[in-house]
N, C-alpha and C positions, 0 to 999 in steps of 0.2 A: 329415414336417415339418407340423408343425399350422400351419392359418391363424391370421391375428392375426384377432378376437373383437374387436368393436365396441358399441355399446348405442344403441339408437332414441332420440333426444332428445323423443320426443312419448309411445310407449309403453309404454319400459322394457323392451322384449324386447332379447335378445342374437343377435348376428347375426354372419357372417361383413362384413368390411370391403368384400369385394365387393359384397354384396347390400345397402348403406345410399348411398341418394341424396344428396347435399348441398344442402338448399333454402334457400333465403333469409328470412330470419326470420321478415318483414312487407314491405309493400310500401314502409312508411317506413323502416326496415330492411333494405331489399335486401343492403347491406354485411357484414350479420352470415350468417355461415352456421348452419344444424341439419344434423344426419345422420338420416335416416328409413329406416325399414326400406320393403319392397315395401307391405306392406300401406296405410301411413300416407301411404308418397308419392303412391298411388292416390287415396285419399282428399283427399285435399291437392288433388291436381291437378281432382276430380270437383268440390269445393269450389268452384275457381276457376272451374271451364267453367259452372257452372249461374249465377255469378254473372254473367258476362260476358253469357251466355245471358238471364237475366232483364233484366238494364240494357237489352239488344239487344232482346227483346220489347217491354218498357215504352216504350222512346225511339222506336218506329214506330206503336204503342196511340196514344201522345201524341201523336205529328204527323200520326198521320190523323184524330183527334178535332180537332186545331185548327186544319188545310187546311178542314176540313166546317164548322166553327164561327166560322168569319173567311174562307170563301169566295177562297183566295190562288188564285195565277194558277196556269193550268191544268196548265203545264209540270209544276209543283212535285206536285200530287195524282197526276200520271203516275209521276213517279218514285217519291214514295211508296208509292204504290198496286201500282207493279210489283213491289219491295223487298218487301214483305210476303206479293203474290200469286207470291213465287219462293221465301220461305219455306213458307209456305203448302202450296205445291204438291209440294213437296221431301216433307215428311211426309206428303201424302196420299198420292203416289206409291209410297212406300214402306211406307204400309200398306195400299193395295187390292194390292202385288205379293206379299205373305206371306200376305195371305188368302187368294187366287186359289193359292197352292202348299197352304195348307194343304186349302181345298175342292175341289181336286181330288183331294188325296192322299185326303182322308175316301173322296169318291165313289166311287175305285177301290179302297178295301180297307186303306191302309196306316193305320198308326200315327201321328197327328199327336199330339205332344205338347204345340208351343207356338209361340210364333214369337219372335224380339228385334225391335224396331225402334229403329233406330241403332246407330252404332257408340262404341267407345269405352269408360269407365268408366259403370258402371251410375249409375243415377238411381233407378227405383224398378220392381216389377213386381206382378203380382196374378195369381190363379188365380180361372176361370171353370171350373167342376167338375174334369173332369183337364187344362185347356187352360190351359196359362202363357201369360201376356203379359208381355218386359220390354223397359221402356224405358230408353235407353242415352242417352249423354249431348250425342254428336255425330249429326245429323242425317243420318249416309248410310249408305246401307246397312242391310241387314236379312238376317234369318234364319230359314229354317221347319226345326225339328226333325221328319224324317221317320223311322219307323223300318218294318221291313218287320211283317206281322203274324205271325203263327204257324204260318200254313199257307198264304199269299200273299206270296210272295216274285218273281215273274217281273219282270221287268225292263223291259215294257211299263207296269209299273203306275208305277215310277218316272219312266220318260221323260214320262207323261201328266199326273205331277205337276209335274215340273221345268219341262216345257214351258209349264205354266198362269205363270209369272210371263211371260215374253217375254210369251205371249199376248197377257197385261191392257194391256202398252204398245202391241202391235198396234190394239188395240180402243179403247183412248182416242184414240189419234192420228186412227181413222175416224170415231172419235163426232165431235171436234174440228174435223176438216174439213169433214166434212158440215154443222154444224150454223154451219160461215162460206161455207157453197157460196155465189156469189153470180155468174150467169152460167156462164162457161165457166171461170172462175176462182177460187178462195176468196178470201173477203174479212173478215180477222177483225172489222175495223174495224164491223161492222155488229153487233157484240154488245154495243154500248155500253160501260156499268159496268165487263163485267166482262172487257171485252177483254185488259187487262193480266194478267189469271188463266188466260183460255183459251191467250192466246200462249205464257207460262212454262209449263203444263202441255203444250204442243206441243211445244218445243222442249224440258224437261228428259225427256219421256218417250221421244221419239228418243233422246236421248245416252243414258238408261236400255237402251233396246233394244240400241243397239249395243255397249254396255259388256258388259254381260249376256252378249250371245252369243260374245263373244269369249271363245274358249278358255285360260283364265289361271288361275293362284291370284291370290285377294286376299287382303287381312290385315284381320279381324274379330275384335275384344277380343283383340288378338295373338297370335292362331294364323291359320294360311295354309287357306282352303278353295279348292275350285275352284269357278269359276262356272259360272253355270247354262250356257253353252256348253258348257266345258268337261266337265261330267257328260253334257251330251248328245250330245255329239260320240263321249265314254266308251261312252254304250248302246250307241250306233249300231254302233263296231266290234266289240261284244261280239255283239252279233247277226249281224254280218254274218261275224266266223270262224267260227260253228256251223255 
């Protein structure tokens, strides 16, 4: 029995009725439906997230240029300031942990082809000689392409690679603390400006740590990887049945 054969309202391919989305026409048009195939519903949806995505960047640009510019009460520049330095810190975090996977993979010998940062429908990427970079549309999560080389394949050189992301959150956390030591105590408060940066970069990079090493698959541009726990937890018993 043949499936029933449908048609993408945006690109004219034919498709099976399973594989066409039903989306909304326009925003003033919610009520009207279209049928879209995978490709077009992706698009559609990437459309939406970079738009929300730009309004969300512009509307925190805007209100910390005009807390700084009209001098509002202090409360108000906390929270803005923290809002931006938790953005902020979200994608730095997730690209010093894919650099730290790919410089250590170089170091010991593997294949590094590229990295993503973020998840979700693509946004855009570029090539740095054989090195991809792509950026993805949602802000979590990242990727390093490892592959083994041609005649370095042992499985020490993998775990020295994997283990280099946990690392980087180890080492930020002691940068972080050390540089609020204050007594017998740390005291972020003593970093001024940019205390609401160092805090979010404290605290997201703990939850990065723990997430990390927990032994799980996640789902990245929808397919299921395991996490870096996970792969290391993987060497460790491959070595220790030998």
């Amino acid at each position: 029995m043949q499936d029933d054969v449908g048609t993408c309202n945006e690109c004219g391919a034919s498709t099976s009725l399973a594989q066409l989305t039903p989306f909304a026409q326009s925003f003033k048009h919610s009520d009207r439906k279209v049928m879209l195939c995978t490709k077009c519903a992706w698009k559609r949806i990437r459309r939406r997230i970079i738009l929300v995505a730009v309004l969300a960047v512009a509307f925190v640009v805007f209100s910390l240029i005009k807390i700084v510019r009209d001098d509002e009460s202090t409360e108000s520049k906390v929270v803005l300031i923290l809002i931006a330095s938790v953005f902020g810190s979200q994608i730095l975090m997730i690209v010093v942990h894919e650099l730290f996977h790919a410089a250590a993979g170089k170091l010991v010998g593997l294949k590094v082809s590229g990295i993503a940062i973020g998840n979700g429908p693509p946004l855009f990427s570029f090539q740095l000689r054989s090195f991809r970079v792509e950026i993805n549309s949602i802000p979590v999560m990242g990727l390093c392409y490892l592959e083994p080389s041609a005649t370095r394949s042992e499985s020490w050189r993998f775990f020295m690679a994997i283990g280099a992301g946990p690392l980087c959150h180890v080492l930020v956390i002691a940068v972080i603390l050390g540089l609020g030591l204050n007594g017998g105590f740390w005291n972020l408060g003593r970093l001024g400006t940019w205390q609401g940066f160092w805090i979010a970069m404290l605290y997201l990079n703990l939850a990065s740590l723990v997430s990390n090493l927990i032994p799980r698959d996640v789902r990245f541009s929808g397919r299921a990887f395991p996490s870096d726990g996970k792969l290391l937890l993987g060497l460790l018993r491959k070595q220790g049945s030998k």
